[in-house]
C-alpha positions as CSV (number, residue, x, y, z in Angstrom):
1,X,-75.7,17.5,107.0
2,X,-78.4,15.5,104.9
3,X,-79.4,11.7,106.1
4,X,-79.1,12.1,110.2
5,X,-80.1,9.2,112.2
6,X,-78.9,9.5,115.3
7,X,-76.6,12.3,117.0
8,X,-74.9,12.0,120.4
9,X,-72.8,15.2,122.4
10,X,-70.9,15.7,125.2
11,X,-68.8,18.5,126.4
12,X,-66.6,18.5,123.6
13,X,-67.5,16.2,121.3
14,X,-70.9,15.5,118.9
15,X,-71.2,11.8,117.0
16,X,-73.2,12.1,114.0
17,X,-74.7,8.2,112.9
18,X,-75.9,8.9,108.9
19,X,-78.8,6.8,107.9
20,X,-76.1,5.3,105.5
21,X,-74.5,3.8,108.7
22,X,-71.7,6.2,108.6
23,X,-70.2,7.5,111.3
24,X,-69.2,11.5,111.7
25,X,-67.4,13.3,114.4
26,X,-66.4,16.7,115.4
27,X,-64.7,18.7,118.7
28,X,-61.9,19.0,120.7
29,X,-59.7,15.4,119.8
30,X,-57.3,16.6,121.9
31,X,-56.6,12.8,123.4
32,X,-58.0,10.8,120.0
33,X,-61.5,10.5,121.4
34,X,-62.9,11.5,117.7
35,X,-61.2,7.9,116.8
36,X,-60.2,9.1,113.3
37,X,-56.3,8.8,114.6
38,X,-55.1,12.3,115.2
39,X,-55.2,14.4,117.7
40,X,-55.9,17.2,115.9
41,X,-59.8,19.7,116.8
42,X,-62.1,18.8,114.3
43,X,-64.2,21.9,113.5
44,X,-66.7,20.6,110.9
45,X,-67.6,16.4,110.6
46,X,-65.4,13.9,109.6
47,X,-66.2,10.3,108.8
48,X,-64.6,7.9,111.2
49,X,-64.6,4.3,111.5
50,X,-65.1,1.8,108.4
């Protein structure tokens, strides 16, 4: 992934912040902590947020 600014983990979860103030996520979502509005693992990054 191109454009990183900032990343953040934790146990089972990384946030990805792009430098084109996008927001990424990947990991376990098994309560919706990802925030994209599944519940559903997240293997590779998807944008969440606006």
């Amino acid at each position: 992934m191109t454009g990183v600014s900032f990343v953040s983990a934790g146990s089972q979860y990384t946030m990805i912040l792009k430098s084109v103030s996008t927001l990424w996520a990947t990991g376990s979502n098994d309560y919706g902590e990802l925030g994209d509005g599944t519940n559903v693992v997240k293997l590779t990054p998807v944008q969440v947020g606006l």
